[in-house]
C-alpha positions in Angstrom: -11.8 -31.1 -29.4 -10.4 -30.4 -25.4 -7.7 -28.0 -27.0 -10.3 -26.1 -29.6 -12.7 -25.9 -26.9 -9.6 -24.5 -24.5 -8.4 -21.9 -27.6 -12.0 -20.5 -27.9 -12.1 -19.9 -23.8 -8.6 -18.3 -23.9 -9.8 -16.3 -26.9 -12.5 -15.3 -25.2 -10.6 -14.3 -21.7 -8.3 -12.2 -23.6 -11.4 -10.6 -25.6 -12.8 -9.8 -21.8 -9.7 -8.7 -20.7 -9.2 -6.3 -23.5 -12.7 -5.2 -23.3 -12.3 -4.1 -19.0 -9.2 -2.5 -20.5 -11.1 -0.1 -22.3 -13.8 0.7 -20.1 -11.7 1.6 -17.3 -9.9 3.9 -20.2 -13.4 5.7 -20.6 -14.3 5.8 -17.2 -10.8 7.5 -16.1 -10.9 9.6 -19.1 -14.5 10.9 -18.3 -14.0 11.1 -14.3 -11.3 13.6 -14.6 -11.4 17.5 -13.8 -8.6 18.0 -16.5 -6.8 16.3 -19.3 -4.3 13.0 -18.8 -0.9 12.8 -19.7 -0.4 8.7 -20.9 1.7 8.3 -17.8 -0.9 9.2 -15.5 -3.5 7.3 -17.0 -1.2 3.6 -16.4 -1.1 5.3 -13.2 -4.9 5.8 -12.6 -5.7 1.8 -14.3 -2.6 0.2 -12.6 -2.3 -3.2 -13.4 -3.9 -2.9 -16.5 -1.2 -2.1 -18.6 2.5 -3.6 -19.1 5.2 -2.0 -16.8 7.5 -2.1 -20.0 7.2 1.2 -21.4 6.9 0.1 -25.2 4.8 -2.5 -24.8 2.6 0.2 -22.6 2.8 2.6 -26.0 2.3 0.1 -28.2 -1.2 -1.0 -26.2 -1.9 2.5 -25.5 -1.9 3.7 -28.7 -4.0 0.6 -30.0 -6.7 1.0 -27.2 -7.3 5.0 -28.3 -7.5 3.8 -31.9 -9.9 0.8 -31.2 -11.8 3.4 -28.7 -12.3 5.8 -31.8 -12.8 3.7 -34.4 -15.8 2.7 -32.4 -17.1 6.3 -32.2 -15.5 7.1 -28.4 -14.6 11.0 -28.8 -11.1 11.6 -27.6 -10.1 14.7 -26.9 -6.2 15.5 -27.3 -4.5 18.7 -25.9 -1.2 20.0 -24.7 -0.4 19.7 -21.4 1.9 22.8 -20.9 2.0 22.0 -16.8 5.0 19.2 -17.6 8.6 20.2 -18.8 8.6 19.4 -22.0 4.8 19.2 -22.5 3.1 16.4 -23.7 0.2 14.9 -25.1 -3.1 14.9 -22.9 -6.1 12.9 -22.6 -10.0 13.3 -22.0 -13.5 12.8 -23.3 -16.1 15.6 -23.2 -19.4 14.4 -21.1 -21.0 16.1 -23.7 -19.6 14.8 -27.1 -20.0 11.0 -25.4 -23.5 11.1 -24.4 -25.7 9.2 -26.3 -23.3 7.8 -28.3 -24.1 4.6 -30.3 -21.0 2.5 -30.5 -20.7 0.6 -33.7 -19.1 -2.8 -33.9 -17.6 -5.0 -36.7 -19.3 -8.3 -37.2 -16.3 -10.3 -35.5 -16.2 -7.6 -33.1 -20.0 -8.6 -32.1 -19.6 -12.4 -32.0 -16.8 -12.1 -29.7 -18.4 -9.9 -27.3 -21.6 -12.4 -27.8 -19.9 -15.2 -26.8 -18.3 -13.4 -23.6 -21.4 -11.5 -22.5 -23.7 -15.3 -23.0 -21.0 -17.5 -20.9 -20.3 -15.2 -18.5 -23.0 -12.9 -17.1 -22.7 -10.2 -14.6 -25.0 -10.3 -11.3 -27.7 -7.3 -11.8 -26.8 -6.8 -15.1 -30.4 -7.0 -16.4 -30.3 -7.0 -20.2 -28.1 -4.4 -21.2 -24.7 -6.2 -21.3 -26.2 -9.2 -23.3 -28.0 -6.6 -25.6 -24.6 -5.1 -26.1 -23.4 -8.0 -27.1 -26.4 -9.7 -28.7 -27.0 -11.9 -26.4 -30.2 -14.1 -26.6 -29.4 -16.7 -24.5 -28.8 -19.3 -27.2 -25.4 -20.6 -25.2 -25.4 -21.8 -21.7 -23.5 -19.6 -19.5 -20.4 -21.1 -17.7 -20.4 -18.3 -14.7 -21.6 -15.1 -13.2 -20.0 -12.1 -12.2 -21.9 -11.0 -8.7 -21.9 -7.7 -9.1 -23.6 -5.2 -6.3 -23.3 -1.8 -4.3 -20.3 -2.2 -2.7 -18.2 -3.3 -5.5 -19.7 -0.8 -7.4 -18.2 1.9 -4.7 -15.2 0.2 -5.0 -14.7 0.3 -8.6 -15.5 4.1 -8.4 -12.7 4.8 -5.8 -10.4 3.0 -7.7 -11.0 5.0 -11.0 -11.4 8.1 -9.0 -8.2 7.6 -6.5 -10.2 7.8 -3.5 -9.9 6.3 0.2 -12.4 4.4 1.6 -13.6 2.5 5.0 -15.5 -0.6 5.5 -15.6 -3.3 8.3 -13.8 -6.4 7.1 -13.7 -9.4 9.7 -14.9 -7.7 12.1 -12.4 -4.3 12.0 -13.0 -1.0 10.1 -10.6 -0.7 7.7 -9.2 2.7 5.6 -8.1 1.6 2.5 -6.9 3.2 -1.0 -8.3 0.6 -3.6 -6.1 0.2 -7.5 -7.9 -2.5 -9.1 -10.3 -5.3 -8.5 -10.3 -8.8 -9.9 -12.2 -11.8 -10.3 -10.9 -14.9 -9.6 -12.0 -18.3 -9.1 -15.4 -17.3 -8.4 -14.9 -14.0 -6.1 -13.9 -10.7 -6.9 -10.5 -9.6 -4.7 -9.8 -6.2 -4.3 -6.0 -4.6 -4.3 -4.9 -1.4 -2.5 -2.8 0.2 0.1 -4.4 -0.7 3.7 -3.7 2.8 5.3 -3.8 1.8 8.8 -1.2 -1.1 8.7 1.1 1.1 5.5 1.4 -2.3 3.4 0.0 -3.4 0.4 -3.0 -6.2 0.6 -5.5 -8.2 -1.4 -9.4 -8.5 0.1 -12.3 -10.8 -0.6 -14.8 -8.6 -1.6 -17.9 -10.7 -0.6 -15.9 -10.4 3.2 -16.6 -6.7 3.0 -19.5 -6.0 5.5 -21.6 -3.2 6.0 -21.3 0.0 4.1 -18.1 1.6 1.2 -18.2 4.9 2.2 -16.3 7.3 1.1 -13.1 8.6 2.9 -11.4 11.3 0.7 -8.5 11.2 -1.5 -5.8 8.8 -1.7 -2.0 9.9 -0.1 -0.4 7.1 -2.2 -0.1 6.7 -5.8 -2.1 4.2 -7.1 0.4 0.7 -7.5 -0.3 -2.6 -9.4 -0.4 -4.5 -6.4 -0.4 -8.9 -6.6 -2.8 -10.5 -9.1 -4.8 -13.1 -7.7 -4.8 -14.8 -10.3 -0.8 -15.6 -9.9 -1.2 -17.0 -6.0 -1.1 -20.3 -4.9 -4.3 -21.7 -2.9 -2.2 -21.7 0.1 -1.6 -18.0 -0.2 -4.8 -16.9 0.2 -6.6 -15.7 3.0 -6.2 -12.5 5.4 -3.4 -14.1 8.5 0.0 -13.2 8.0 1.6 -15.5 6.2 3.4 -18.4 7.8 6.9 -19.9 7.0 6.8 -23.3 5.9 9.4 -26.1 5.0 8.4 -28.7 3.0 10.6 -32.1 2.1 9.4 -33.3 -1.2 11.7 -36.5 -2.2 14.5 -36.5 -5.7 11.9 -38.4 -8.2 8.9 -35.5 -7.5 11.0 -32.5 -6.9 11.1 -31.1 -10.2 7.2 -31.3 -10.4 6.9 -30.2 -6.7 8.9 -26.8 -7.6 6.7 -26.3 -11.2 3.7 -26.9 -8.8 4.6 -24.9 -6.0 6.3 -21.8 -8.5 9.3 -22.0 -6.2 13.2 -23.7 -6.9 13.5 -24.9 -4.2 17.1 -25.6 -1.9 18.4 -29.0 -3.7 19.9 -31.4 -1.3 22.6 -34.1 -2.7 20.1 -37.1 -2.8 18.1 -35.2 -5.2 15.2 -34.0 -2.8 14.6 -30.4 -2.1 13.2 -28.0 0.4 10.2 -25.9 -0.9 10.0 -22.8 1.2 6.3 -21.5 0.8 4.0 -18.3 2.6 1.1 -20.2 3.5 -1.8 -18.5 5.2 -4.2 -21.2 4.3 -2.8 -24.7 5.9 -5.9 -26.6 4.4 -5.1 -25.9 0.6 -1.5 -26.6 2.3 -2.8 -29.8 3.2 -4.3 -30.7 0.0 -1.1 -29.7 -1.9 1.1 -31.6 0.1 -1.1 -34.9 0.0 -0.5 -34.7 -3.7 2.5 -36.5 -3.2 1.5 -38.9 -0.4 4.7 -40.4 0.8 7.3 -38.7 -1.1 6.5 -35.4 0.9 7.2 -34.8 4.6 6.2 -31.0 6.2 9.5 -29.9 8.0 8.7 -26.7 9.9 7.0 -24.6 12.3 6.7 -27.6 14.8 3.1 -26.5 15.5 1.9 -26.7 11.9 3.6 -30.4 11.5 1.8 -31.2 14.9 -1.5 -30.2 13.7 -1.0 -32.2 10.1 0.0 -35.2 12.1 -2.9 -34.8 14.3 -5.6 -34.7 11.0 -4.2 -37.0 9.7 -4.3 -39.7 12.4 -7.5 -38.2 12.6 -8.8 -39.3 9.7 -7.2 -42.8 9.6 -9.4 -43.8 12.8 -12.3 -42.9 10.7 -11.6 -44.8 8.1 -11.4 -42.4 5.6 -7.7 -42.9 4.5 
């Protein structure tokens, strides 16, 4: 029952992930002054897409079928600006207005099923319409959704700058993509004033999105949040750390931690890991009680020692 259950959710997560693959394919092909070449579409939904070029075609050319098939009018031309030309891209504000997009009966349960167990914050009824929602299944989350992630998303699409304060500092950043993770929604781009990629908690962001122009940079994939550790999160620069986990829980220790590991000839091995959070540091490395010891900095051993010793006086260990 654990393992249907766990197929229907995956099936689900892909059918949500294929169907925010499409609508930022209509949004970029609408919010454009001219026609798209395939390669500058990846470029525009970065991290959408494979980076393998065949697997991108393949998708590609599956997404524009599904996107007709369902009555999305797109418009192909020849882009005489590239040597050779090549294929472009758009859809006419016109020919898309007011468009009633048809679904196939499996189609329609799917997206029934994803719009009831996960809603989207301010959403009203439109989504669950879409999908036919009528609230017969108990919803497992909610997207927040509001005005800044809304000028967000726009950038994104658009490839423009923006500035916002964000712990206290006003920030210039290019946003590529946005996603939701474990309850928040993290945002990906080029931080313009430091010239390094970064990831941001959205619901950090204070005050207003405005807009700051174009982008300088093209538009990368940037780290999926989905793909850190709870130790990596967080927005400190990420600290060394050396961590001794004993020969009879190294191999889980490395699966656990993603890492291999330096392998030392008892059979123990060093886990070298980024941490910017040392509490889900802490929790990790209590996983494995006394088989684990935290080598290095000094100062972060210190301070694991001290909550620790801190917690056996209250009685809580």
């Amino acid at each position: 029952m654990l393992n249907e259950k766990a197929g229907k959710f995956r099936g689900v997560a892909m059918a949500m992930h294929k169907l925010e693959r499409l609508l930022n394919l209509i949004a970029a092909l609408r919010n454009t002054s001219q026609p798209l070449s395939a390669r500058e579409l990846r470029q525009r939904i970065a991290g959408a897409y494979s980076d393998d070029d065949l697997a991108f075609r393949r998708m590609f050319e599956r997404d524009k079928a599904d996107l007709r098939a369902i009555g999305v009018p797109i418009e192909m031309t020849t882009l005489y600006r590239f040597d050779p030309p090549v294929d472009g891209y758009s859809i006419s504000d016109a020919d898309y207005a007011g468009r009633d997009l048809r679904f196939d009966p499996d189609e329609l349960a799917v997206l029934h099923l994803a719009t009831n167990l996960v809603r989207v914050e301010g959403a009203g009824e439109g989504l669950a319409r879409l999908g036919g929602g009528v609230g017969t299944v108990e919803a497992v989350g909610e997207l927040p959704f509001d005005e800044a992630l809304s000028k967000l998303v726009a950038a994104a699409i658009r490839h423009r700058s923006v500035t916002f304060a964000y712990r206290d500092k006003q920030l210039l950043v290019e946003p590529w993509r946005l996603s939701f993770h474990r309850g928040y929604w993290y945002l990906i781009g080029w931080d313009a004033q430091n010239g390094s990629e970064h990831l941001y908690r959205v619901d950090r962001i204070t005050g207003e999105v405005a807009d700051a122009g174009a982008a300088t940079r093209p538009a990368g994939s940037g780290v999926d949040p989905s793909s850190l550790k709870p130790w990596e999160f967080g927005d400190s620069e990420p600290v060394e750390v050396r961590l001794l986990v004993d020969a009879d829980q190294a191999a889980w220790a490395c699966h656990r931690a993603g890492v291999h590991g330096e392998r030392r000839p008892d059979g123990s091995v060093v886990l070298k890991l980024a941490v910017r959070d040392s509490a889900a540091l802490r929790a990790f490395v209590l996983e494995f009680l006394e088989h684990a010891e935290l080598l290095e900095p000094q100062w972060l051993r210190d301070e694991f020692v001290a909550w620790l010793e801190a917690l056996a006086d209250s009685g809580t260990l």
